[in-house]
C-alpha positions in Angstrom: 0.0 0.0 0.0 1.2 3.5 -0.8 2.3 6.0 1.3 -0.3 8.5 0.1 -2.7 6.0 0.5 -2.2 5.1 4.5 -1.9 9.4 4.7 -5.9 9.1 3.6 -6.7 6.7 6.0 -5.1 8.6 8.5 -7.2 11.3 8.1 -10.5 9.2 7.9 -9.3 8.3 11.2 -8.4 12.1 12.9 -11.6 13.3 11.5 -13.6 10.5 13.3 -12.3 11.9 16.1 -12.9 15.1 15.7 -15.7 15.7 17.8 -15.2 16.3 21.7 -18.6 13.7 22.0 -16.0 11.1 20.3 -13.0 12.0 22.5 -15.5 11.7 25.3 -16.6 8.3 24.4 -13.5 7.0 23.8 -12.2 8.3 27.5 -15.4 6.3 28.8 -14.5 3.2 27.3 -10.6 2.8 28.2 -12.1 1.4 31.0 -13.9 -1.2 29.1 -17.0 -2.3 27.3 -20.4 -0.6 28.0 -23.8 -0.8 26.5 -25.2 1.8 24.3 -27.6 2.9 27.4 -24.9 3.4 30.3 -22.5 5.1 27.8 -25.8 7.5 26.7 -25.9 8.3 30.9 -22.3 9.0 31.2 -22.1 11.5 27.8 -25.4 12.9 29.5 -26.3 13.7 25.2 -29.5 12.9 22.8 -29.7 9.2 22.0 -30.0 10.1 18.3 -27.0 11.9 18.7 -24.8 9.8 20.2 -26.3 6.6 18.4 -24.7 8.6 14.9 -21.4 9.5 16.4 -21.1 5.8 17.5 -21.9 4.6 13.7 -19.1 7.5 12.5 -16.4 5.4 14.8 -17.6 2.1 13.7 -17.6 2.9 10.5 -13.7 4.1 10.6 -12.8 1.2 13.0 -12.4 2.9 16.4 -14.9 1.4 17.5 -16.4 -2.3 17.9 -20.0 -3.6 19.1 -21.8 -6.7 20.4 -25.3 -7.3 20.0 -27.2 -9.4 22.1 -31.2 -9.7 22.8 -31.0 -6.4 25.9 -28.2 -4.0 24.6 -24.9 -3.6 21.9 -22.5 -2.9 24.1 -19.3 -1.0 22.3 -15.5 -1.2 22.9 -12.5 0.1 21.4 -11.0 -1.8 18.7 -8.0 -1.5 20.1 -6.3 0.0 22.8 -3.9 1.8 20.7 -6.7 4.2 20.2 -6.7 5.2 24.1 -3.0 5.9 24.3 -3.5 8.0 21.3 -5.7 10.2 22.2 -4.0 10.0 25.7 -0.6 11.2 24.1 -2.6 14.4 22.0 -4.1 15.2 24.9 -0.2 15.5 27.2 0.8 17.4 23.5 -2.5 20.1 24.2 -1.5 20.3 28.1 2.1 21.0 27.3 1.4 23.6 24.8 -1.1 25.1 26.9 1.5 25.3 30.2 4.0 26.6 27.4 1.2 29.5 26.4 0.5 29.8 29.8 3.9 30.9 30.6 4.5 33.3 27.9 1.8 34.9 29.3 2.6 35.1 32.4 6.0 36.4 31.7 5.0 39.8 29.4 
């Protein structure tokens, strides 16, 4: 596979996650797997909104679900997902202690 071609489905990726709903969910379930109703408490959202965010990070693989008879329950597909978004958000707090200095010091 090309180069360019792993560059596009790295950005399929980032912009499934760009949505603080999606960043939220995923925080919720580095912990583990939760059906669709206790993740819908946690996000206190709309179900018909969080029920389409869901299907945007299935659809680009962030995301894996279960059905059975009472609930789907989602999970990350992988844990590498987590420690991503874990390691943007150490970049955002460094750069935001590194703004908050400059500040400080004019």
């Amino acid at each position: 596979m090309s180069d360019k071609k792993i560059f596009a489905l790295h950005a399929e990726v980032c912009k499934a996650l760009a949505h603080p709903l999606r960043i939220e969910v995923i925080d919720i379930l580095m912990k583990g797997e939760l059906c669709f109703s206790d993740i819908l408490e946690q996000t206190e959202g709309l179900k018909s909104n969080l029920s389409q965010h869901l299907s945007v990070m299935l659809s680009s693989g962030i995301l894996k679900v279960r059905k059975d008879s009472r609930c789907n329950y989602y999970k990350l597909s992988s844990s590498k997902v987590a420690r991503a978004c874990a390691l943007m958000r150490e970049v955002l707090i460094e750069n935001l202690k590194k703004d908050h200095e400059l500040v400080k010091n004019m």
